[in-house]
Structure formats: structure tokens, C-alpha cells
C-alpha positions as CSV (number, residue, x, y, z in Angstrom):
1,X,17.1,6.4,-4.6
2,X,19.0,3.0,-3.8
3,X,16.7,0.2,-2.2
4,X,19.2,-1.5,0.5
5,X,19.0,-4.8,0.1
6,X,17.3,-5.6,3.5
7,X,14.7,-3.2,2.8
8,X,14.6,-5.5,-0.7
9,X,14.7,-8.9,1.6
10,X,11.6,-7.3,3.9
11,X,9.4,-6.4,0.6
12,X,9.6,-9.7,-1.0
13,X,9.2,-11.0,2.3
14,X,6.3,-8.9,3.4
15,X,4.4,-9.2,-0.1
16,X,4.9,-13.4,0.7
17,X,3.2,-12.5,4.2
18,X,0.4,-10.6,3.0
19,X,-0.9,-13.3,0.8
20,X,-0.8,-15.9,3.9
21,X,-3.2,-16.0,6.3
22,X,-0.3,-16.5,8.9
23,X,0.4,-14.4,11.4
24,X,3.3,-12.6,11.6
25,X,5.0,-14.1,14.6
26,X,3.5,-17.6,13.1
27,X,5.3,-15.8,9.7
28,X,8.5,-15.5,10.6
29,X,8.7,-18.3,12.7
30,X,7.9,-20.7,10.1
31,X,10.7,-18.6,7.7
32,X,13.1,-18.1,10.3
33,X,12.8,-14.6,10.4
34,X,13.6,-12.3,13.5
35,X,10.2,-10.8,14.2
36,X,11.6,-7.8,15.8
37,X,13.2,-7.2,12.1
38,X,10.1,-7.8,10.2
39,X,7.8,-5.4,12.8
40,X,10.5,-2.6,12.9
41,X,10.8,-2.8,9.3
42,X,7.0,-2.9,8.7
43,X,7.1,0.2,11.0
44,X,9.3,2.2,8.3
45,X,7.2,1.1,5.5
46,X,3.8,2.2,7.1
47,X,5.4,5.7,8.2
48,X,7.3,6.2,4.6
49,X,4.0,5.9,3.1
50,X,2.1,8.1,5.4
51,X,4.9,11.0,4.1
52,X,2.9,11.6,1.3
53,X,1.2,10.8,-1.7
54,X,2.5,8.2,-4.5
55,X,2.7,9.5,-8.5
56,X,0.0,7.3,-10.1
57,X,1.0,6.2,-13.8
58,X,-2.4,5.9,-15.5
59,X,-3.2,4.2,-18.8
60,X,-4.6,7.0,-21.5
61,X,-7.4,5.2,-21.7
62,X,-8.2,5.8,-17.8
63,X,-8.6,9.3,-18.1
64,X,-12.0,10.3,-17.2
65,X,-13.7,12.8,-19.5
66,X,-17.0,13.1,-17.3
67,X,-14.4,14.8,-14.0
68,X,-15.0,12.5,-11.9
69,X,-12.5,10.4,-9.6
70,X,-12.3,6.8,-9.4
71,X,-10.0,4.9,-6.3
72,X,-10.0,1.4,-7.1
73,X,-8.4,-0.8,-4.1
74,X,-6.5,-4.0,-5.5
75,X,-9.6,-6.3,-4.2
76,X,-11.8,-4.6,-6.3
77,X,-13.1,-2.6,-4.0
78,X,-13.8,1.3,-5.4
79,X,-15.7,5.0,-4.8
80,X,-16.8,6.9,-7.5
81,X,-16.5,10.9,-6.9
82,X,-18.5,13.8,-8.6
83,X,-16.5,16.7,-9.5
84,X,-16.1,19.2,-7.1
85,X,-16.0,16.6,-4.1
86,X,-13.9,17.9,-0.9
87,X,-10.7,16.1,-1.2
88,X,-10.8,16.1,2.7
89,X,-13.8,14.0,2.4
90,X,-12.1,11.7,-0.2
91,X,-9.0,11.7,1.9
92,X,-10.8,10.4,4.9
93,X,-12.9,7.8,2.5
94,X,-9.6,6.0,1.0
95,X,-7.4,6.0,4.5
């Protein structure tokens, strides 16, 4: 799949605005961005991810031999699930 490269110009952009603690009319003021552009692209993003689920590349030496799950957030943040947990419970959980 080929990345335009506005959709490549809003992630850089949007990873920049994430680690501000601008708003994002204060954002794209300040980088002389069209606001409209960043929301209506932020809109895509949110609604491409909600399409589905992402493939996971995990380290060998993640796998878990006791069954259960672990979801780590980047923040450090994480749950810890037994086996045989209702993945609409862990669904609901990691939202």
C-alpha cells in the first residue's frame, strides 16, 4: 500500500503534535497548518484504525508460556489476563 505524501506530511506532523501540550488549533497555528486539514486528516486516521486490528510483531522472547495476555500502552501503562478471559471483556478494557 503506497502512503501519499500528505498522509506522510500529517503523521510526522501529528506524532510532533502529540508530544506538545498545544492544542491543535494553538498547533497548527504556530506551524502554519490549515486546521481543517490536520482535523479531517486526524478524522481518517482514527476511523482507519477502528477497521480493525493491527499485526503485532513480537520479540521471541515475549511469548508467554503461562497463557496469559499482556497489553502494554506506550506510557507504561498495562493489564495482565488469565487464560480463558472473554476477549469482549479485554476488548472493552484496552479501547
Amino acid at each position: 500500500m503506497r502512503i501519499s505524501e500528505s498522509r506522510k506530511k500529517f503523521n510526522v506532523q501529528y506524532q510532533i503534535w502529540e508530544l506538545s501540550s498545544l492544542s491543535r488549533m494553538e498547533f497548527c497555528r504556530r506551524e502554519g497548518l490549515s486546521y481543517s486539514w490536520f482535523m479531517t486528516c486526524q478524522k481518517k486516521m482514527l476511523d482507519e484504525k477502528k477497521k480493525g486490528f493491527e499485526r503485532l510483531e513480537t520479540p521471541h522472547s515475549a511469548i508467554s508460556t503461562s497463557g496469559a495476555i499482556e497489553f502494554h500502552y506506550p506510557d507504561g501503562r498495562y493489564f495482565v489476563f488469565n487464560p480463558g478471559t472473554s476477549v469482549n471483556l479485554i476488548r472493552e478494557l484496552v479501547k
